[in-house]
FILOZA-87304 format. One record per residue (C-alpha): residue number from 1; residue in one letter; x, y, z. Coordinates in nm, 3 decimals, decimal comma, always signed. Layout:
<nodes>
{n = NUM	res = A	east = X	north = Y	up = Z}
...
</nodes>
This chain:
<nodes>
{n = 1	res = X	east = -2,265	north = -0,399	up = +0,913}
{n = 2	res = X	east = -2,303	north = -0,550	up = +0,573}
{n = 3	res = X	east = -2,023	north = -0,705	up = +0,440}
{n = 4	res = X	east = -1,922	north = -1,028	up = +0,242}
{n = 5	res = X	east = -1,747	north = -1,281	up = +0,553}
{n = 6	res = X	east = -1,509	north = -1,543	up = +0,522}
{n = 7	res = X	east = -1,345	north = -1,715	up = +0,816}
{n = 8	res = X	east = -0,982	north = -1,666	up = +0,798}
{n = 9	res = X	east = -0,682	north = -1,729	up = +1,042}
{n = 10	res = X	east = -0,417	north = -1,774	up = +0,779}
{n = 11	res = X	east = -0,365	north = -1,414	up = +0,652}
{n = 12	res = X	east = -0,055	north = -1,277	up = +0,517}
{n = 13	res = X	east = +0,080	north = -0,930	up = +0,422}
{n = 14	res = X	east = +0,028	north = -1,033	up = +0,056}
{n = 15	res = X	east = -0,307	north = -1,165	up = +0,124}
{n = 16	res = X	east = -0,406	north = -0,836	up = +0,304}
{n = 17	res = X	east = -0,261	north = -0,622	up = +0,019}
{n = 18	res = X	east = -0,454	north = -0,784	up = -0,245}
{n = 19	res = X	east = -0,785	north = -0,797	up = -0,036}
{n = 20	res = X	east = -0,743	north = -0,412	up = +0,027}
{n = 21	res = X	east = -0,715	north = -0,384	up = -0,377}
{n = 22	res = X	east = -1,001	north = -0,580	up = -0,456}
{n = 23	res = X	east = -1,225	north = -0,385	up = -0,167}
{n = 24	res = X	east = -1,209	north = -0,598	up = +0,164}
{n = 25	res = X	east = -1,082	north = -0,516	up = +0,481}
{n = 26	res = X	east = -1,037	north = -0,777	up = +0,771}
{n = 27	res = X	east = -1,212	north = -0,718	up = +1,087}
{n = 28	res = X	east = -1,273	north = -0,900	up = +1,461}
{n = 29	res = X	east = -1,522	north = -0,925	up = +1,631}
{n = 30	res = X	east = -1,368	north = -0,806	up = +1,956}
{n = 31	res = X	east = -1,008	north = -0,771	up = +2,074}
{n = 32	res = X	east = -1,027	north = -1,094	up = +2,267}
{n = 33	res = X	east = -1,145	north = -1,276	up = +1,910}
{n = 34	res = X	east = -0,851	north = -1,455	up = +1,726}
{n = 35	res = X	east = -1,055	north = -1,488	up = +1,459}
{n = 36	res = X	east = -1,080	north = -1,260	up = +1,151}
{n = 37	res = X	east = -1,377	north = -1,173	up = +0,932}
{n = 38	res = X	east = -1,388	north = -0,971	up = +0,555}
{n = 39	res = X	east = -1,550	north = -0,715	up = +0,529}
{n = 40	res = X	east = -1,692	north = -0,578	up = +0,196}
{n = 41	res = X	east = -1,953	north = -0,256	up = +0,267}
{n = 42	res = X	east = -2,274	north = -0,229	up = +0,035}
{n = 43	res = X	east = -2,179	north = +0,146	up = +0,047}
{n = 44	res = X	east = -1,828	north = +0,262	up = +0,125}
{n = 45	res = X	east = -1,749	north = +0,558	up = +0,274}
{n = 46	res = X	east = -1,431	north = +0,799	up = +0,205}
{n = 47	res = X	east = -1,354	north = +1,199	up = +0,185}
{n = 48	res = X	east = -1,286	north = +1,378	up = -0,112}
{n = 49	res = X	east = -0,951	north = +1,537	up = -0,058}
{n = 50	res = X	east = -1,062	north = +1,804	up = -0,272}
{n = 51	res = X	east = -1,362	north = +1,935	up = -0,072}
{n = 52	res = X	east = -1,236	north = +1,840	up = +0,268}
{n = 53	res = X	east = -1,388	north = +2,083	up = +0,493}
{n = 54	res = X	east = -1,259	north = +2,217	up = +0,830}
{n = 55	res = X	east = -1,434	north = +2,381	up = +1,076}
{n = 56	res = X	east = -1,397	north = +2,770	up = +1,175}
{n = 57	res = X	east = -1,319	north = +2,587	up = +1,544}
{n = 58	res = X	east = -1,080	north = +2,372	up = +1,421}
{n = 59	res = X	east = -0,926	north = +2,591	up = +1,214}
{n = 60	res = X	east = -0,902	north = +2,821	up = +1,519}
{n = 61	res = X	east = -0,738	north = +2,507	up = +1,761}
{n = 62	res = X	east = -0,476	north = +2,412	up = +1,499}
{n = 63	res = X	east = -0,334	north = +2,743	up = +1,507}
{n = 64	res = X	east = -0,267	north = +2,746	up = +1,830}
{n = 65	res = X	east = -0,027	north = +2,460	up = +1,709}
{n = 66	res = X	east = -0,085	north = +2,240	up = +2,107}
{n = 67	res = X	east = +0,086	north = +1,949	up = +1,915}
{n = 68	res = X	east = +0,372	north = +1,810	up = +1,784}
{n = 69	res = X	east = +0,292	north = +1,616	up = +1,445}
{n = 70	res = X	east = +0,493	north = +1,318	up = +1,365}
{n = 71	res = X	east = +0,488	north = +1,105	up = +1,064}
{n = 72	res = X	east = +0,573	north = +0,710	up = +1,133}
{n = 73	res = X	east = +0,777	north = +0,738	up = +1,435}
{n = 74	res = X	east = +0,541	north = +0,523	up = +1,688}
{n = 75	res = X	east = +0,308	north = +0,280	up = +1,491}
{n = 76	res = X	east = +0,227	north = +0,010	up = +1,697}
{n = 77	res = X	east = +0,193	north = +0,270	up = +2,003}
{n = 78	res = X	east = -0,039	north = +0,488	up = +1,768}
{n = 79	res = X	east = -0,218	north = +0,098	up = +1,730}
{n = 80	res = X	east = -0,192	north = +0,035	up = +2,110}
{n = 81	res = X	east = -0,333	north = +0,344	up = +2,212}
{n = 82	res = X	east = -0,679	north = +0,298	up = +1,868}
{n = 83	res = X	east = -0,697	north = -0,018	up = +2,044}
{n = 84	res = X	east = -0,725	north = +0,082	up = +2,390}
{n = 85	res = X	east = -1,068	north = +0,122	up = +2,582}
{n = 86	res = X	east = -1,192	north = +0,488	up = +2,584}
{n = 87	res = X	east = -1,510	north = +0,594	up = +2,788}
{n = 88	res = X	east = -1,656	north = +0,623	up = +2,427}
{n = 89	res = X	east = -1,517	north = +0,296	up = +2,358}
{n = 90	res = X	east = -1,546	north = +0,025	up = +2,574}
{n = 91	res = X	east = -1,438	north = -0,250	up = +2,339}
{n = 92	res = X	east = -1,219	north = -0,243	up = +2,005}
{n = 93	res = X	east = -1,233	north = -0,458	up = +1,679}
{n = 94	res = X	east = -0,848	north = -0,455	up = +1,672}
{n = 95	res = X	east = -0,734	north = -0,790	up = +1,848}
{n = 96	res = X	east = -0,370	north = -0,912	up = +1,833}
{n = 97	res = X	east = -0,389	north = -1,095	up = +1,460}
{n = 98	res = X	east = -0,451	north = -0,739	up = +1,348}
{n = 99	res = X	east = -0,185	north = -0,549	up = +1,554}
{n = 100	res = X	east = +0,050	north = -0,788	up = +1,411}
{n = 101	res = X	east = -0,040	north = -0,812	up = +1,052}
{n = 102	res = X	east = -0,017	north = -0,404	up = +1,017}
{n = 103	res = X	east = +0,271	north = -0,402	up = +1,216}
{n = 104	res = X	east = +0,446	north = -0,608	up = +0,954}
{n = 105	res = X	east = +0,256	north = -0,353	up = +0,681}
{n = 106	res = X	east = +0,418	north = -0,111	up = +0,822}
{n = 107	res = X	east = +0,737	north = -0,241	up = +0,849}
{n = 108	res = X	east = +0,758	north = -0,296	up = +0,445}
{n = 109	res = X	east = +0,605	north = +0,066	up = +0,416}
{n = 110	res = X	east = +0,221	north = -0,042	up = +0,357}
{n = 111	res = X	east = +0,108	north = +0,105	up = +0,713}
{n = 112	res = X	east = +0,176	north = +0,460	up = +0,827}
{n = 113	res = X	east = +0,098	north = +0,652	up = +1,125}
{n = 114	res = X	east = -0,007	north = +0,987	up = +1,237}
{n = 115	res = X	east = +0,098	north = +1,111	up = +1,567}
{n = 116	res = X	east = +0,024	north = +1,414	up = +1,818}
{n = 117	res = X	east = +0,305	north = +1,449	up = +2,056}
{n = 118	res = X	east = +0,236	north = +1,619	up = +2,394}
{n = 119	res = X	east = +0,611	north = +1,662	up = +2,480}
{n = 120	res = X	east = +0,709	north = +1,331	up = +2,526}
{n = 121	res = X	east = +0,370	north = +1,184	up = +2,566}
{n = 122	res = X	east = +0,181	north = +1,046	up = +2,273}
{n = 123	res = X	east = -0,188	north = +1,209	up = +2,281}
{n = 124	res = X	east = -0,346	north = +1,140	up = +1,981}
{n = 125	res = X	east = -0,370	north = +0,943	up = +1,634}
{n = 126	res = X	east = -0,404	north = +0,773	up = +1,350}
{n = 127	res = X	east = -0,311	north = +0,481	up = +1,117}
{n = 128	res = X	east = -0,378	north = +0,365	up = +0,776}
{n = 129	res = X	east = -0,283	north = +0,150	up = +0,487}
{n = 130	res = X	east = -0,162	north = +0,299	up = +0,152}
{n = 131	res = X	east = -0,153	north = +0,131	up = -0,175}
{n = 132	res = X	east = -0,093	north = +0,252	up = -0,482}
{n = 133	res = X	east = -0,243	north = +0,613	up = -0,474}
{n = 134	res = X	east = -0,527	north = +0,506	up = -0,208}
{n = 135	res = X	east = -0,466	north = +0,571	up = +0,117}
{n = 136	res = X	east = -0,748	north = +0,320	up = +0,392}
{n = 137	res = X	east = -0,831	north = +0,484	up = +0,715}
{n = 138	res = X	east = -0,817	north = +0,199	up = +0,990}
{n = 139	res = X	east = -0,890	north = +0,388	up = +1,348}
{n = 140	res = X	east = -0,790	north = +0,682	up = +1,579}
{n = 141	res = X	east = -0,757	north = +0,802	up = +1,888}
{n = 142	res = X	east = -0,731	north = +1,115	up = +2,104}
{n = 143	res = X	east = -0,648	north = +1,158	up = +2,464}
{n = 144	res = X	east = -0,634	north = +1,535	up = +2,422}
{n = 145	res = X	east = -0,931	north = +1,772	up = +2,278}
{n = 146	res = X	east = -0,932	north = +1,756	up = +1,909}
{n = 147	res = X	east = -0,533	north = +1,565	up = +1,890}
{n = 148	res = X	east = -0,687	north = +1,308	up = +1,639}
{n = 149	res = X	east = -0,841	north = +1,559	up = +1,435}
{n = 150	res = X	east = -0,563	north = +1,775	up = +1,410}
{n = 151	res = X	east = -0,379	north = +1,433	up = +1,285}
{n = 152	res = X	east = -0,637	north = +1,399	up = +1,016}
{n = 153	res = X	east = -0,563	north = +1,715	up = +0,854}
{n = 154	res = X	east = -0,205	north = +1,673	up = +0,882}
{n = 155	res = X	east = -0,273	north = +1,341	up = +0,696}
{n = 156	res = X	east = -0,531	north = +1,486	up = +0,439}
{n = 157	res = X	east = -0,254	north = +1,786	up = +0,335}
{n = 158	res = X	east = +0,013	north = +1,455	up = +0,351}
{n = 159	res = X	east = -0,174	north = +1,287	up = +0,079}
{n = 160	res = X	east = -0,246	north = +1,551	up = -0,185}
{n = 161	res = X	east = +0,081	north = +1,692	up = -0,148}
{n = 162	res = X	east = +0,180	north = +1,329	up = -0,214}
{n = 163	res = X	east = -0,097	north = +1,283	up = -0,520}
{n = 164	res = X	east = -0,307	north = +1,055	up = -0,377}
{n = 165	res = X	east = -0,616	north = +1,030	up = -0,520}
{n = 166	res = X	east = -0,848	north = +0,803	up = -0,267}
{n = 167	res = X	east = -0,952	north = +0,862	up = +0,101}
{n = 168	res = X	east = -1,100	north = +0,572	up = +0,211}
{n = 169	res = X	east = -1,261	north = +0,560	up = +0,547}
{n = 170	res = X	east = -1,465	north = +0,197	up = +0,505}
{n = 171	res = X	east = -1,785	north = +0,348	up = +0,683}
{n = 172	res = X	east = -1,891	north = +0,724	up = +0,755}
{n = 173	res = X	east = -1,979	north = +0,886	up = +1,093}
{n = 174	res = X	east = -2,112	north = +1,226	up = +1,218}
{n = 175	res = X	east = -1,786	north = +1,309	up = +1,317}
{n = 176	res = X	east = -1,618	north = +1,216	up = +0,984}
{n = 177	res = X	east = -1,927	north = +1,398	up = +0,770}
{n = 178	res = X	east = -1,804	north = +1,721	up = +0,951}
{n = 179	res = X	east = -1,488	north = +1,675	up = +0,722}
{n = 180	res = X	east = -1,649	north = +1,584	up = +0,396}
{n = 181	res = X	east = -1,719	north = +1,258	up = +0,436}
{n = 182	res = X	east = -1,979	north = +1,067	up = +0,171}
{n = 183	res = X	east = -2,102	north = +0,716	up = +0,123}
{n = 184	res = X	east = -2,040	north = +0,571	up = -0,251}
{n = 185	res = X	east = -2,224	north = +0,258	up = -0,391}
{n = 186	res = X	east = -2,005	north = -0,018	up = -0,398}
{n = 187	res = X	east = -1,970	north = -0,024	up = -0,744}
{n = 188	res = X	east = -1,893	north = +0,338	up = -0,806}
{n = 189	res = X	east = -1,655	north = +0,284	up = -0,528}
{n = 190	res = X	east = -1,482	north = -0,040	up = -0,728}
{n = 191	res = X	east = -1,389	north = +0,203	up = -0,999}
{n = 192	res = X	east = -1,234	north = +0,445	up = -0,765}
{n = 193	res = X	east = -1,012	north = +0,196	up = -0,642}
{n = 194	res = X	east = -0,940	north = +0,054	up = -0,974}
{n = 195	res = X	east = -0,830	north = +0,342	up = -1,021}
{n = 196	res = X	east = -0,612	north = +0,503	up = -0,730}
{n = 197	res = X	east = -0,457	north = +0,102	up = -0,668}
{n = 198	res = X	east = -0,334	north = +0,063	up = -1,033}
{n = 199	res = X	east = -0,118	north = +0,391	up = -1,031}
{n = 200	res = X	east = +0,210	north = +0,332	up = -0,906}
{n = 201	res = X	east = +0,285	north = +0,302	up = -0,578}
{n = 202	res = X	east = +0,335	north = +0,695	up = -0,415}
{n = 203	res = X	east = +0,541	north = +0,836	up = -0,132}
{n = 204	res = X	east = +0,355	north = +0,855	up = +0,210}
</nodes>
């Protein structure tokens, strides 16, 4: 992973706001790690929320409409649940520092969730930071065929309702190319956030 790292057990909110503006995002090395590293990617990936793509199948499963989507009503369970081992997962990057930092994000309205409700059981999701009119993709999760998916639409038609202008995923995956998803240079990606941060703040 290439990145810029600094050692760093003293971060705030503030701190983390003005990292995420300036193209950083902390990481751990495992969820049993105190510790937190920056990250800054050579190449940055994020979708274009104006050629986001979704598939015929998808398309097909979301019509079906097997979930309830919620906006914000169960953030650090959305967290608890990213953080949690998965038989695709074994171990997680999100240790407590970071469960508590975005908690408090989210409780001045810097963090949101996305949330597929089973009934009463939460089955899926996702979580982010937004700033300005950039929204960062942190993780996901799904304990129900395509739940997390489904949350990503509902949070792609969220922000450009909203007029957000930035996506940002920090890396891109198989799974997230199926979507749209690109890689940018870092410095083509600077001027997209220069851009998208500096507006003023929008409504998630």
């Amino acid at each position: 992973m290439a990145g810029r790292r600094s050692r760093n057990n003293d971060i705030t909110v503030d701190i983390l706001l003005r990292a995420y503006s300036a193209g950083l995002f902390p990481m751990a090395d495992s969820a049993d790690d105190p510790e937190l590293f920056w990250v800054e990617p050579e190449v940055r990936g994020i979708i274009p929320l104006n050629s986001f793509h979704i598939s015929k199948s998808l398309a097909k499963a979301m019509r079906k409409k097997s979930f309830d989507i919620r906006f914000n009503t169960a953030f650090e369970a959305v967290m608890a649940g990213c953080a949690a081992e998965a038989p695709d997962r074994p171990s997680t990057w999100i240790n407590a520092t970071i469960r508590r930092l975005y908690s408090e994000l989210h409780q001045i309205g810097h963090a949101h969730s996305v949330e597929a409700w089973e009934g009463k059981e939460l089955v899926g999701g996702l979580y982010g930071v937004s700033l300005g009119a950039a929204f960062f993709g942190e993780s996901m999760f799904s304990r129900r065929t395509n739940a997390s998916k489904i949350c990503l639409v509902h949070l792609v038609e969220r922000l450009k309702a909203g007029g957000f202008v930035l996506l940002d995923t920090q890396f891109t995956t198989e799974h997230l190319k199926t979507f749209g998803a690109i890689d940018v240079p870092k410095l083509e990606y600077a001027k997209m956030l220069d851009v998208a941060v500096n507006r003023p703040s929008l409504q998630f």
